[in-house]
C-alpha positions, 0 to 999 in steps of 0.5 A: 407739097405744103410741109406742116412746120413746127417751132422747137425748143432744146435745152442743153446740159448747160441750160441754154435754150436754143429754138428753131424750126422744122418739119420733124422734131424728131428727126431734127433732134436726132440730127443735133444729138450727133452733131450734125445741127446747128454749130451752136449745139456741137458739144454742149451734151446731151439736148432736152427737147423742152418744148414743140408746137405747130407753126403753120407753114414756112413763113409763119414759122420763121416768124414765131421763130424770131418771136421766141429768140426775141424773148427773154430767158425769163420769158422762154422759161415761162413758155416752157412751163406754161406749154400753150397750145397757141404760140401766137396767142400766148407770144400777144398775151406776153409781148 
């Protein structure tokens, strides 16, 4: 069975951006919020879902995944705000 994937961007209480992927943000945000995540979000406080979108199947999302860790503070910043409704699109336009 093919699981729609989706790409995710959290904020901590600090302002760090963490971005990773799965099939139900929600479940996986409630999942970080308890500190049963990633190690890099254990202790950093209350999480802001900033930002989700599709991301097609696994493959392509591990892909958009690197796209966006590769991005500067600046430019993740600019995703956020701008919140394309084609991630690809948007990554071409501003690579």
């Amino acid at each position: 069975m093919e699981h729609n994937w989706q790409l995710y961007m959290l904020q901590t209480a600090a302002g760090m951006i963490y971005t990773g992927i799965t099939t139900d943000v929600t479940r996986r945000l409630q999942q970080h919020q308890q500190g049963r995540g990633a190690r890099a979000l254990r202790g950093k406080g209350p999480l802001t879902l900033m930002f989700h979108c599709a991301a097609g199947d696994r493959a392509a999302a591990s892909r958009l995944e690197y796209r966006v860790k590769q991005l500067s503070r600046t430019r993740k910043l600019l995703l956020i705000a701008q919140q394309p409704p084609c991630l690809p699109a948007w990554l071409t336009q501003h690579d």
